[in-house]
C-alpha positions in Angstrom: 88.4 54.9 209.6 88.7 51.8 207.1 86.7 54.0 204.4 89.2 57.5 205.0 92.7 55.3 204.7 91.2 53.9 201.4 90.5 57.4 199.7 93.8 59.1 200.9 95.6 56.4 199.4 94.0 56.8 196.1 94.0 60.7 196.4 98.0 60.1 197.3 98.2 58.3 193.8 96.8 61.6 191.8 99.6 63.2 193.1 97.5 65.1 195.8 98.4 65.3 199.3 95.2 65.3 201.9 95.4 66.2 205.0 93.4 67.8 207.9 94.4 67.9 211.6 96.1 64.5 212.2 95.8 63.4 208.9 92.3 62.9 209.6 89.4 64.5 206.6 86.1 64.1 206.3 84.9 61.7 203.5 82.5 64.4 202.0 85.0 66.8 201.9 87.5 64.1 200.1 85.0 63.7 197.9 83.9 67.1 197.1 87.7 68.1 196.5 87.7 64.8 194.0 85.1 66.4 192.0 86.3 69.8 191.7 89.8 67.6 190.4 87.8 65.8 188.0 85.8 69.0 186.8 89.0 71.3 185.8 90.7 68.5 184.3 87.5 67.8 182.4 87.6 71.8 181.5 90.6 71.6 180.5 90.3 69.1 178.0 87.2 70.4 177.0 89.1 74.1 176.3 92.0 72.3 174.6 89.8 70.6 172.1 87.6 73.9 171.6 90.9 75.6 170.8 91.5 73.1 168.4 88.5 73.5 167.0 88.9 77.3 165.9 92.1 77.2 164.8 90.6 74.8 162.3 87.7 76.7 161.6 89.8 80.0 161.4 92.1 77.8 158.6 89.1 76.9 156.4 87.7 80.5 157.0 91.4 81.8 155.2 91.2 79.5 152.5 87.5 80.6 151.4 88.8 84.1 151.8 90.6 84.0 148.6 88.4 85.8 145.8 88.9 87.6 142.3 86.6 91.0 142.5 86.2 93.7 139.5 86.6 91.4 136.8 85.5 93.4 133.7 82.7 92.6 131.5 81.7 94.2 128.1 78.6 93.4 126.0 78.6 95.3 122.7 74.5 95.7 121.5 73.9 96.1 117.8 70.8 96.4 115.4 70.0 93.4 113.9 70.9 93.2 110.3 68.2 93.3 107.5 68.3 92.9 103.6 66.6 94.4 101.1 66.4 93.6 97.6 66.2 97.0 95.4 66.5 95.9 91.7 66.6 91.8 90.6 69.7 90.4 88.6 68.8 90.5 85.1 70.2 90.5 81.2 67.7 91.7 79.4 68.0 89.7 76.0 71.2 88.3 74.8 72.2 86.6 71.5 74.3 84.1 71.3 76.7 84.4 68.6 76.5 81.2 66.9 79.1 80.6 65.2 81.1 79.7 68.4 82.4 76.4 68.7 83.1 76.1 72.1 81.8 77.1 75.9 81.7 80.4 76.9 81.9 82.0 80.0 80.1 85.5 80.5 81.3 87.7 83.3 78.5 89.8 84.4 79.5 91.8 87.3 79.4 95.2 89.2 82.6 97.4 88.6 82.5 101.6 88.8 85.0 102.2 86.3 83.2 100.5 83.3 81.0 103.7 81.9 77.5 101.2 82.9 78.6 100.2 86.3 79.2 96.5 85.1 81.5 94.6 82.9 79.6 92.2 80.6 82.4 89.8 78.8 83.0 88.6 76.3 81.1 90.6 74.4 77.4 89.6 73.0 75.0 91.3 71.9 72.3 92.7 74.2 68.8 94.6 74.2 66.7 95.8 76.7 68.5 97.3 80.0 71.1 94.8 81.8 71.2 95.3 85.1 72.6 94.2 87.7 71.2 93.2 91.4 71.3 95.9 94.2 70.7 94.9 97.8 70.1 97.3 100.8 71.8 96.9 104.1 70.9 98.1 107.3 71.8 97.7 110.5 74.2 99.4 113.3 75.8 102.5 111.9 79.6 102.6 111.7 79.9 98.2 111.8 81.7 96.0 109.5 80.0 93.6 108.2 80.5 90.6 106.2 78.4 89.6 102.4 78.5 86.7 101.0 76.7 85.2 97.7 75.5 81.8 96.7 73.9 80.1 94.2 70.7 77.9 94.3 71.8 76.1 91.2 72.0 76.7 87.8 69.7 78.4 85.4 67.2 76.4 83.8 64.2 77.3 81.0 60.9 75.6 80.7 62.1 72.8 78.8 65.3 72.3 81.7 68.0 73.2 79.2 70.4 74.6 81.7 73.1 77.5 81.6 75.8 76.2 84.4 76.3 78.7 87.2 80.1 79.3 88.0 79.2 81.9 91.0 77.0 84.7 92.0 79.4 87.8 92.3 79.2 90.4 94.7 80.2 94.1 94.0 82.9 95.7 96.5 82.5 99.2 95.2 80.9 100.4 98.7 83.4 98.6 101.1 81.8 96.6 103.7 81.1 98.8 106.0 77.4 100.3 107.5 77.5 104.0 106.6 76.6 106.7 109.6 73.0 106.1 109.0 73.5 102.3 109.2 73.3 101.4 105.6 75.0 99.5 102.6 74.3 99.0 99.1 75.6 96.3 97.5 75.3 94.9 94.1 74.8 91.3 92.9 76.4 89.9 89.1 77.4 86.5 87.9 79.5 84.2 85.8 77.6 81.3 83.4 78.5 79.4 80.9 77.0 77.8 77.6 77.4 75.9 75.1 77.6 77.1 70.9 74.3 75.8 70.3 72.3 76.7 73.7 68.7 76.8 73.0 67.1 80.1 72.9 64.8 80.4 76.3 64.1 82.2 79.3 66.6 80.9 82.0 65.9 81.6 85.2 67.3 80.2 88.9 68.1 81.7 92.4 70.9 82.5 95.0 70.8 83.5 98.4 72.7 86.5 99.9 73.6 86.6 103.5 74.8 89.3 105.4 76.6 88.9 109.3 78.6 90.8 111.9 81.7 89.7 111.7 
């Protein structure tokens, strides 16, 4: 009797009434309905915090949702560019006129509308065949592409008496662009100067033509 008073008064504390015929229960059965008490609230709980849970795993699921799809991509493919020299840069002889006093600049470069295809000034005397260099392009048809010209240094004979190099010009006549079949011809001049009384000599030097995509 001592142990049944105890437990109703702590059942009557949770807020649960116990009673069986006379206010008389069984201890098992007190007990039994205790743990079924204990066991939902225990569920309970156990739902709330799983509720919790997948609202906060349905949030970070949303954020990671967020995407940018069908962005574009374009990759243009062309030939690779090559160079080929046709005909070398070259004078033929020139005399000097000697009774110059002062340096003098000759302009040797590619222009259609001079009868020869170049323009050779100021005027000096030349033999043999002037001519100046031609260079083949090739590469994607249709493509722009971009020519440049520089010098290795200047021009120097055997016994390094030099004619200064002002610039290696290149002719514009064919545009700079590829034709249909992928090629461009382009020509090659330059600009020296010298002094009144340059040693006679064969002169020579180098430059370096490069051709890219612009």
């Amino acid at each position: 009797m001592g142990s049944q008073a105890v437990f109703k008064q702590r059942i009557n504390k949770g807020g649960k009434r116990v009673a069986k015929e006379g206010g008389k229960m069984d201890i098992n059965e007190a007990t039994n309905e205790r743990r079924a008490l204990i066991k939902a609230r225990s569920l309970n709980s156990f739902y709330g915090m799983c509720g919790i849970l997948i609202l906060n795993l349905g949030s970070v699921a949303s954020a990671r949702a967020e995407e940018a799809t069908d962005n574009p991509v374009a990759i243009k493919l062309v030939k690779p560019l090559a160079i080929e020299e046709i005909s070398l840069l070259s004078f033929g002889w020139l005399v000097i006129d000697t009774s110059l006093t002062t340096h003098t600049t000759v302009d040797f470069s590619g222009d259609s509308r001079y009868p020869d295809g170049y323009l050779l000034a100021p005027s000096v005397s030349s033999f043999g065949s002037p001519q100046l260099g031609v260079f083949k392009i090739t590469g994607s048809p249709d493509e722009a592409v971009t020519v440049t010209m520089t010098k290795g240094g200047d021009l120097n004979d055997e016994d390094r008496n030099t004619l200064t190099v002002i610039g290696i010009v290149p002719s514009r006549d064919n545009g700079s662009t590829l034709d249909s079949d992928g090629e461009l011809f382009v020509k090659s001049g330059i600009i020296f100067s010298h002094s009144p009384l340059q040693p006679p000599g064969i002169y020579r030097g180098t430059y370096t033509v490069t051709v890219v995509y612009p």
